[in-house]
C-alpha positions as CSV (number, residue, x, y, z in Angstrom):
1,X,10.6,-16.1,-23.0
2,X,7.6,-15.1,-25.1
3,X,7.4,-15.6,-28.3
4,X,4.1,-14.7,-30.8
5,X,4.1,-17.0,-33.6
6,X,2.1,-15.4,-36.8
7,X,1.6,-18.5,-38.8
8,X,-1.8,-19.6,-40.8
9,X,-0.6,-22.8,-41.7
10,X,-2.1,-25.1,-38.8
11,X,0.3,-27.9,-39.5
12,X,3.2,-25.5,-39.7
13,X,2.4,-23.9,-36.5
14,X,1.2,-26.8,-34.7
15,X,4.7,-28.1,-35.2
16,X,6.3,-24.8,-33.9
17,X,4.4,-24.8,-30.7
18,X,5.1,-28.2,-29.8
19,X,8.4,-27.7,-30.1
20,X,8.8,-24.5,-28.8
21,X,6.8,-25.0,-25.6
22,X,9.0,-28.1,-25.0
23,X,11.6,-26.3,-24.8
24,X,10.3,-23.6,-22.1
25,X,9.1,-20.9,-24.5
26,X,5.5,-19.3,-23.9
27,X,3.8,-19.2,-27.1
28,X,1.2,-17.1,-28.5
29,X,-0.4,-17.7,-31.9
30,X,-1.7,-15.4,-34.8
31,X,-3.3,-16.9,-37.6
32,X,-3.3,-13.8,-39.9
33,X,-1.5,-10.5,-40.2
34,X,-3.8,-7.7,-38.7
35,X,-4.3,-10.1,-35.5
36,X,-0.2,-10.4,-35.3
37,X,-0.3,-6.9,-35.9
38,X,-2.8,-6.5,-32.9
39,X,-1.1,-8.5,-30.9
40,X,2.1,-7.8,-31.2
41,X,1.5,-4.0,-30.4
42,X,-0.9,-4.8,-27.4
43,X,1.2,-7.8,-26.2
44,X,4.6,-8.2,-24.1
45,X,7.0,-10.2,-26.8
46,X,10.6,-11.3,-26.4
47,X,10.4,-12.7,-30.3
48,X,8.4,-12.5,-33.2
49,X,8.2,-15.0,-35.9
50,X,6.6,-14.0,-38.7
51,X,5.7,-15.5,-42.4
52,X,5.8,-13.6,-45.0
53,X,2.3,-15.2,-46.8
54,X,-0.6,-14.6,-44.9
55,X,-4.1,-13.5,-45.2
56,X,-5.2,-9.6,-44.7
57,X,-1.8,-8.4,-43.7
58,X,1.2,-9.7,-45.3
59,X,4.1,-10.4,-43.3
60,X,6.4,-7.3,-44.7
61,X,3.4,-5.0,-44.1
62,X,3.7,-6.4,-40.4
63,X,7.0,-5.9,-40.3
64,X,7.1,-2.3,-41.6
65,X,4.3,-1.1,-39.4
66,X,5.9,-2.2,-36.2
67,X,9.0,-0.4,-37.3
68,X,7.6,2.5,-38.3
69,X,6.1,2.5,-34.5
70,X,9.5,1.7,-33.0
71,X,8.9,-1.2,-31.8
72,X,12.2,-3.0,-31.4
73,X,11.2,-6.3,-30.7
74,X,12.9,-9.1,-32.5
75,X,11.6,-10.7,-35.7
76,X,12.4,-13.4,-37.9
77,X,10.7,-14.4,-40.8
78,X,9.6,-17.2,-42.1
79,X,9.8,-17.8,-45.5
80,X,9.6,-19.6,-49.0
81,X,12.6,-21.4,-50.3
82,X,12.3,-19.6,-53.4
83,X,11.5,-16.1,-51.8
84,X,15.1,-14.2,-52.3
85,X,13.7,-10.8,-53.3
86,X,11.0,-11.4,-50.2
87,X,14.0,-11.5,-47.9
88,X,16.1,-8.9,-48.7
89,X,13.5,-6.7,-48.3
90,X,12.1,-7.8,-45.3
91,X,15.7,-7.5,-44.0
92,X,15.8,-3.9,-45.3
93,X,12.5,-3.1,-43.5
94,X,13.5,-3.8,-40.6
95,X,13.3,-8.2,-39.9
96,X,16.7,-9.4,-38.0
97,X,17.0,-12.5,-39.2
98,X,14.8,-15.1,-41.8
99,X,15.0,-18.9,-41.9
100,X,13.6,-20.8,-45.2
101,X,10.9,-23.3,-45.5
102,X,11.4,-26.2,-44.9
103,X,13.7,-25.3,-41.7
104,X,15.6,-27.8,-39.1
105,X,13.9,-27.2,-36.0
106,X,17.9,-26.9,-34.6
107,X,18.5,-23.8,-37.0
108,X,15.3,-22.2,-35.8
109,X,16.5,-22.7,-32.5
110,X,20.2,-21.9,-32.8
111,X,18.8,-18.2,-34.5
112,X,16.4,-17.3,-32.1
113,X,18.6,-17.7,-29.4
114,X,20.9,-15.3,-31.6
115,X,18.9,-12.9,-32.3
116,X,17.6,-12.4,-28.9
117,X,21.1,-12.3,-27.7
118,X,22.6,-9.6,-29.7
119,X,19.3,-7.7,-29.4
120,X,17.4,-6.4,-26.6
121,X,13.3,-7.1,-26.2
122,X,11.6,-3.7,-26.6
123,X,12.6,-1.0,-24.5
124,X,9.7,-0.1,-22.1
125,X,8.9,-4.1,-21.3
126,X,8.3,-4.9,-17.8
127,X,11.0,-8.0,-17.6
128,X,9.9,-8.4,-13.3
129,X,6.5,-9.4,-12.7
130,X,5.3,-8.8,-9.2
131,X,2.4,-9.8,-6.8
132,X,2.3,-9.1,-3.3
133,X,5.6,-10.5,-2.3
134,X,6.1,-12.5,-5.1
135,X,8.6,-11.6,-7.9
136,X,9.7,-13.1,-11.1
137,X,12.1,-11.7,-13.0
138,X,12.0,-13.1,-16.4
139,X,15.0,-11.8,-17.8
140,X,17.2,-14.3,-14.5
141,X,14.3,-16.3,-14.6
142,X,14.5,-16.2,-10.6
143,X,11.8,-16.1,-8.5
144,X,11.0,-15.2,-5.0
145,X,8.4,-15.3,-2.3
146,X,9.2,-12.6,1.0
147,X,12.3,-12.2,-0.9
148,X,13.2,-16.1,0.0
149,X,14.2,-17.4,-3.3
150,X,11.8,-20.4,-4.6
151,X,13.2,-23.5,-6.9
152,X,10.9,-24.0,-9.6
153,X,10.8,-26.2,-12.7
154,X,10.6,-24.8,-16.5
155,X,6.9,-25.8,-16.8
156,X,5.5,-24.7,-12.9
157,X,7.7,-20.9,-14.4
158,X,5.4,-21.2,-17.3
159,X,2.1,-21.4,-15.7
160,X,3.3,-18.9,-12.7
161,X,4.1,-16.5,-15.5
162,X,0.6,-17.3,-16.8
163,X,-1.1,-16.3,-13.0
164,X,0.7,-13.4,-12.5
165,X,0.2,-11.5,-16.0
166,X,-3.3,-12.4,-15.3
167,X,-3.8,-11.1,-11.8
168,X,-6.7,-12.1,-10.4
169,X,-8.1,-13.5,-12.9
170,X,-9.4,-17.5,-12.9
171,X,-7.7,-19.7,-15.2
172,X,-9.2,-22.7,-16.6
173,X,-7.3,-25.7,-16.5
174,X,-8.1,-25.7,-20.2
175,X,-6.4,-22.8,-21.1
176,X,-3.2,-23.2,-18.8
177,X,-3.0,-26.8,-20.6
178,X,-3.1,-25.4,-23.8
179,X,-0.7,-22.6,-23.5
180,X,1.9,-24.5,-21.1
181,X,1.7,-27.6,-23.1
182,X,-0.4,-27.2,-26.2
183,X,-3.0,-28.3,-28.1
184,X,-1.8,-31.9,-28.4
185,X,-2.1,-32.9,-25.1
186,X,-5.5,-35.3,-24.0
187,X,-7.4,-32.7,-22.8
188,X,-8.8,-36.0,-19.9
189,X,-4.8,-35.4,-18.4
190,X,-4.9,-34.2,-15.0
191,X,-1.1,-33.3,-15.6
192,X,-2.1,-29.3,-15.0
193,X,-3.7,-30.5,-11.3
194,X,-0.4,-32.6,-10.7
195,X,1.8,-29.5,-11.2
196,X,-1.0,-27.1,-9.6
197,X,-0.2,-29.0,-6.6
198,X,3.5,-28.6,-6.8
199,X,3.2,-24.9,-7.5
200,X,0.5,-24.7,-4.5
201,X,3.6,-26.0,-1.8
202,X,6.2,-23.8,-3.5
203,X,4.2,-20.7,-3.1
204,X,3.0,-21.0,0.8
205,X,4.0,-17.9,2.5
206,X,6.7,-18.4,5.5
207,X,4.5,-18.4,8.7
208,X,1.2,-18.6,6.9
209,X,-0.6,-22.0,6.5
210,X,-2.3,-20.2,2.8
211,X,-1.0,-20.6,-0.4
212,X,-1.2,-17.9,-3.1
213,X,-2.8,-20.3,-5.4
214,X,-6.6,-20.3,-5.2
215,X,-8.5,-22.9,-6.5
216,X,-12.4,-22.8,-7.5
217,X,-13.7,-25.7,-8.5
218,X,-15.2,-25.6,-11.9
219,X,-13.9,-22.8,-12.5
220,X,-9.6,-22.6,-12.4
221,X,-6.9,-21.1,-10.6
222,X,-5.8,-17.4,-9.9
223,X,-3.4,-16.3,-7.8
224,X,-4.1,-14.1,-4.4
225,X,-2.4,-12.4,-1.5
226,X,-2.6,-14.0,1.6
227,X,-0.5,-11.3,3.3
C-alpha cells in the first residue's frame, strides 16, 4: 500500500517511515503543504497522512482542496494535543479520521488499517500493474509471470512495485534503498544487491535463460521484456 506522508518535522517523520516501511508500506514524503498538495494530485495514494501545521499550505487547506477536486483518497490527520477546534473541522472538510500528538505507533496503525478498510482508494486508480507478462495486483498483492503465479517476500513486492511504476527507467540502488528501507540504513549495505539477486531468479521467464531485471553497473536496475 502507498501511503504519502506530509510531515515537516524530520524527527517526526523519520520515525513514521521507519516504521511504516517495516511494516510493508511504500512511503512517500512531503515536507510542506503545496508539495503534498502536488503530490498527492499527481501521485497514486492508498492513504494520506497529513498535519495540520505546516509551512505554505496548511494541512486543512490541503485537505479542502483535494475534496473540492473529488479526490476520495483517505486522510488522516495529524494533529496537536490541544487542537480540538482543528479537528472538528478538518473532520467536517472532508479528513476520515485524526490521531493526536504524541500518538502510539499501534493506534496509528490500528486506524489506518480502518480507514482504508471501510473506504475505498480513489476511484480511477490503477490497483494492477503490468509489464509484458508480469502482473501485480496490488489490491491481492499477487503476482505473476506468464500467468504462473510467483512467491515473493514483503520487501522483493516493494522494490517490484518500485520497477514497474517506473518502467524502463534505471534505478539507483540509492534510491530503491531509501524508499524500500529508508534513510536509516548504512548506505555501504549491499542488502538491495542481496535481494536484487533474489528478485532476478523469481522473475526468469519459463523457457528463457533472461531475467526481466536488467542490471547496469554504475548506474541501477530497470526492468525489461525479454519476450
Amino acid at each position: 500500500m502507498r501511503i504519502l506522508l506530509v510531515e515537516d518535522d524530520d524527527r517526526v517523520a523519520s520515525f513514521l517511515e521507519r516504521g511504516l516501511r517495516a511494516e510493508g508500506y511504500f512511503v512517500v514524503r512531503a515536507s510542506d503543504g503545496k508539495e503534498g498538495l502536488d503530490l498527492a494530485l499527481e501521485g497514486d495514494f492508498n492513504l494520506i497522512l497529513l498535519d495540520i501545521m505546516l509551512p505554505g499550505l496548511n494541512g486543512l487547506e490541503v485537505c479542502q482542496a483535494l475534496r473540492i477536486k473529488n479526490f476520495e483518497i483517505p486522510i488522516i490527520m495529524l494533529t496537536a494535543m490541544d487542537a480540538s477546534q482543528d479537528i472538528v473541522h478538518g473532520l467536517r472538510l472532508g479528513a476520515d479520521d485524526y490521531v493526536t500528538k504524541p500518538f502510539a505507533y499501534e493506534e496509528l496503525l490500528a486506524r489506518i488499517e480502518a480507514v482504508t478498510r471501510r473506504k475505498p482508494a480513489q476511484k480511477g486508480r490503477t490497483n494492477t500493474l503490468e509489464f509484458g507478462s508480469l502482473c501485480f495486483d496490488r489490491d491481492s498483492y499477487i503476482v505473476t509471470l506468464a500467468e504462473q503465479e510467483i512467491s515473493l517476500t514483503v520487501k522483493e513486492m516493494a522494490i517490484l512495485e518500485l520497477l514497474m511504476t517506473n518502467p524502463g527507467k534505471y534505478l539507483s540502488r540509492e534510491r530503491i534503498l531509501s524508499n524500500v528501507w529508508g534513510m536509516e540504513m548504512d548506505p555501504m549495505t549491499n542488502v538491495v544487491d542481496v535481494y536484487i539477486g533474489k528478485l532476478r531468479k523469481k522473475l526468469m521467464l519459463p523457457n528463457n535463460d533472461e531475467s526481466m531485471i536488467e542490471t547496469k553497473r554504475g548506474i541501477g536496475y530497470r526492468l525489461v521484456s525479454p519476450e
